[in-house]
C-alpha positions in Angstrom: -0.8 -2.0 -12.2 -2.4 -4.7 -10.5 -6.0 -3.5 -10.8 -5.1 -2.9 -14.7 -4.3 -6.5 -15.0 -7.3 -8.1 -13.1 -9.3 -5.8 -15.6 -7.6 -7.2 -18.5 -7.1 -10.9 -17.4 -9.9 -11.2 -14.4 -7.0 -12.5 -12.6 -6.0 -11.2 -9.2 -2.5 -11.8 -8.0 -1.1 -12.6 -4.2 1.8 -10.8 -4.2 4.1 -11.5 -1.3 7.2 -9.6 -0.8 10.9 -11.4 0.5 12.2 -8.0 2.3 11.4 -8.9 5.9 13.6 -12.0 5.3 16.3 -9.8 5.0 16.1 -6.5 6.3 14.4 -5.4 9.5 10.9 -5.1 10.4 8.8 -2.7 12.7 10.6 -1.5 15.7 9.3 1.3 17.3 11.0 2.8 20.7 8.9 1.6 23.1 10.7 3.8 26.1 10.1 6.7 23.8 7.0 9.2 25.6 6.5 10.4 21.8 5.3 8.6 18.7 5.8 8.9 15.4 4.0 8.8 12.2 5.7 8.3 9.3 3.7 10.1 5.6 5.3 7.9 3.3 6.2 9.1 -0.3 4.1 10.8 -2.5 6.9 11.9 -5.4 3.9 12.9 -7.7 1.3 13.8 -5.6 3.1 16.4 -3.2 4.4 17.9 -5.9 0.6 19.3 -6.9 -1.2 21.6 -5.4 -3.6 19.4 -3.3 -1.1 17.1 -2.5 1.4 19.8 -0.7 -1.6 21.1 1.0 -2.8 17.8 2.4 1.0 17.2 3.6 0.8 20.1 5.5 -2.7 20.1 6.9 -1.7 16.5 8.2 1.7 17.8 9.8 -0.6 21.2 11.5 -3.4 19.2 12.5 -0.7 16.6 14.8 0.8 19.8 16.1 -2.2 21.4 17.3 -4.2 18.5 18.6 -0.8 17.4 20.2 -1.2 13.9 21.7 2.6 13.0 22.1 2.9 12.5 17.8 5.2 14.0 15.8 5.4 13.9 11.9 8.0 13.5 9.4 7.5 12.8 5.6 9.8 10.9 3.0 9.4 13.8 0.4 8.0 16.6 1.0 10.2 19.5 1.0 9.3 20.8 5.0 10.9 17.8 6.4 13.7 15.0 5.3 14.2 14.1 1.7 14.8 10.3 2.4 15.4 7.8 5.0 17.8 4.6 5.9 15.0 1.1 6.2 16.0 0.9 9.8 14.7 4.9 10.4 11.4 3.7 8.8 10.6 1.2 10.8 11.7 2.9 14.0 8.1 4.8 13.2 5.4 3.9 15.2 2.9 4.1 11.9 2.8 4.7 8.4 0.3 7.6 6.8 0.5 5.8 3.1 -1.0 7.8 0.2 -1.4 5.9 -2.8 -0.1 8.1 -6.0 -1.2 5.3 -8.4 -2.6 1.9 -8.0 -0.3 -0.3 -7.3 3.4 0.7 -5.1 6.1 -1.6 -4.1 6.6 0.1 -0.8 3.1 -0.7 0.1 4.0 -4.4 0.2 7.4 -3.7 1.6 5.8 -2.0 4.5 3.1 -4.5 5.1 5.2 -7.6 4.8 8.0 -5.4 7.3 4.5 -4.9 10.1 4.4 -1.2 9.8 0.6 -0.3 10.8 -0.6 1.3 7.8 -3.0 4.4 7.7 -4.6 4.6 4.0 -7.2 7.3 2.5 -10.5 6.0 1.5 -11.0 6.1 -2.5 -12.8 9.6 -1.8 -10.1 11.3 0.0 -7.7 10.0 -2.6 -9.6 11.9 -5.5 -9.7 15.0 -3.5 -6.5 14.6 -3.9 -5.1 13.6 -7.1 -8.4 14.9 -9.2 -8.4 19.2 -8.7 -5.0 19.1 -10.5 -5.6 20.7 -13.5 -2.5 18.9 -15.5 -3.2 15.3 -17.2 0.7 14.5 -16.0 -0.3 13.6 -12.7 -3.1 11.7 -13.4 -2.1 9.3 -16.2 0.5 8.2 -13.4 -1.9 7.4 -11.7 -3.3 4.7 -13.9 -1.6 3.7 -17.2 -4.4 5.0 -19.8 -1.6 4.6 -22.8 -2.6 0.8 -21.8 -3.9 -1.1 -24.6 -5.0 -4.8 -24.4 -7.3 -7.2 -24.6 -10.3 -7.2 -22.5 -11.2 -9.8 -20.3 -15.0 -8.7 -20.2 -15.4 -8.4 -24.5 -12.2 -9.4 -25.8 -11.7 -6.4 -27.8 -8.0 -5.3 -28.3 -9.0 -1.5 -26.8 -7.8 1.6 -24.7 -9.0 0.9 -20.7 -11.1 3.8 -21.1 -11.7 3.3 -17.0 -8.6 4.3 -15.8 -8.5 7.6 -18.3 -8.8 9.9 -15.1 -8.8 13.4 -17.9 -12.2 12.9 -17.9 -14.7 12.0 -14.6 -11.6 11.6 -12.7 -13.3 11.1 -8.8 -16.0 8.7 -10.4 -13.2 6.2 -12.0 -11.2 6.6 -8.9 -14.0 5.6 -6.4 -15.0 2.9 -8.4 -11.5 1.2 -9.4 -9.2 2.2 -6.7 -10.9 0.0 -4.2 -9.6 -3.2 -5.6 -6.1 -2.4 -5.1 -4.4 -3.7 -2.6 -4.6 -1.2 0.2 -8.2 -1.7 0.4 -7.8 -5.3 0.5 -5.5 -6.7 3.3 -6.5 -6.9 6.3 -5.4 -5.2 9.5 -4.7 -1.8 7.3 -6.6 1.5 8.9 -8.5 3.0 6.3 -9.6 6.7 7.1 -12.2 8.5 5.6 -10.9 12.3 6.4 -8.1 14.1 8.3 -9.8 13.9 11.6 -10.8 10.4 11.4 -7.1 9.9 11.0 -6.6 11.8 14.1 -9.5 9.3 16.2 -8.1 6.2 14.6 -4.7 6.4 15.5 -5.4 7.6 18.9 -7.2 4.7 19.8 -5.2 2.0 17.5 -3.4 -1.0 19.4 -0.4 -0.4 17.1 1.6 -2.9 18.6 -1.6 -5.4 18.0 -1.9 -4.8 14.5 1.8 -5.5 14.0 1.7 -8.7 15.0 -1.6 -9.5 13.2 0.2 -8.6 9.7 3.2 -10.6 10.5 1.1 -13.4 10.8 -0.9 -12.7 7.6 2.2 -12.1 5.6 3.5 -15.2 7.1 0.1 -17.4 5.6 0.3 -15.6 2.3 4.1 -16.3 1.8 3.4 -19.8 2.9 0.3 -19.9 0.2 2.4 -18.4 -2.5 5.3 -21.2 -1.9 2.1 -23.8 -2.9 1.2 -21.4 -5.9 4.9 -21.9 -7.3 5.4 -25.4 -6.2 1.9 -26.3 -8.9 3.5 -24.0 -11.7 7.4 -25.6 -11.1 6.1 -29.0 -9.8 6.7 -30.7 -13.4 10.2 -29.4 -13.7 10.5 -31.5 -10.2 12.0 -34.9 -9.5 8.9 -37.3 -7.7 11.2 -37.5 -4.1 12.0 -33.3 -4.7 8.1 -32.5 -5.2 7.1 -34.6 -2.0 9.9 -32.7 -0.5 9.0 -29.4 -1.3 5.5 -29.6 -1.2 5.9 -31.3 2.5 7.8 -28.0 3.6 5.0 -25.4 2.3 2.0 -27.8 3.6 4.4 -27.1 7.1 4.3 -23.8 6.8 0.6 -23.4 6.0 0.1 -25.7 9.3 1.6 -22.9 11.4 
């Protein structure tokens, strides 16, 4: 996970994502009188007790405050078990819940402009820590882990992310260096009905354009990080070239 590795290393990683290049970004039907909000998967967390019951608190408290929004889920066994990419980004929003510190899809749907709606670090240990199983928690971080430290150097177990043991202390103090707390233009909320005021007064179609434009400056930084590490495997005329092309990029 990335928050595993900047503890190790001290070493925090861009990480851009190629999928809007080639499959197709946010698109919600304008003409459409409703809105939708996508909970994205939780495989692990709905499965637990908590987890099923914040799934459906979420999907009661849309239908009784009703303000035109309807929800589905990716997972959870009241609604669909999976979608096609071009019914997720017919969704108006994303509700993301991270199950562990680091998810793919999280960058997927960033880099594809999906507004994202994340719970704070508190919400998340609501979450994840009641579950009286270990299972569920070492997926969230990695505590098998071993390596060496970047803050002593000792070859040791990353007794922080053990979540057995204090489990809503580690998680409030690592989970905000992941990347959901991180990028900007992502709607961090800090309970259920905060959800409920922030997405009734979000510009969502705002927000989309602002993280296409940040996932356009990061992919055009992370073409300069690769041009320094492959730059001495380059010709002279083929580094000017390519380094010309991601200065461009950067420009605009």
């Amino acid at each position: 996970a990335a928050v595993q590795m900047f503890y190790l290393t001290g070493v925090r990683l861009q990480v851009v994502t190629p999928l809007p290049d080639h499959l197709p970004v946010y698109s919600p039907n304008l003409g459409d009188p409703s809105r939708y909000l996508l909970t994205w998967r939780g495989d692990v967390m709905w499965n637990t007790r908590a987890g099923s019951i914040f799934a459906v608190w979420i999907m009661f408290l849309f239908d009784e405050n009703s303000f035109n929004w309807k929800v589905s889920s990716m997972t959870h066994g009241l609604t669909v078990a999976g979608m096609s990419w071009d019914e997720v980004v017919r969704h108006d929003a994303v509700l993301f819940v991270p199950e562990d510190s680091t998810k793919i899809a999280f960058w997927d749907l960033y880099s594809a402009s999906m507004p994202l709606f994340v719970p704070d670090a508190g919400v998340v240990a609501q979450i994840v820590c009641p579950e009286p199983s270990s299972i569920d928690k070492n997926h969230y971080f990695d505590n098998r882990l071993r390596g060496p430290s970047f803050q002593s150097g000792v070859f040791e177990l990353l007794e922080p992310f053990n979540l057995v043991q204090n489990c809503a202390e580690k998680l409030e103090l690592w989970l905000p260096y992941s990347d959901y707390y991180n990028f900007p233009y992502v709607t961090i909320f800090e309970s259920s009905i905060d959800l409920l005021a922030k997405i009734r007064n979000a510009d969502l179609q705002a927000t989309s354009l602002a993280m296409h434009e940040e996932r356009a400056r990061r992919l055009a930084r992370s073409k300069i990080d690769f041009f320094r590490v492959l730059a001495p495997l380059l010709s002279p005329a083929n580094q000017s070239k390519t380094l010309g092309h991601a200065n461009s990029a950067i420009r605009a």
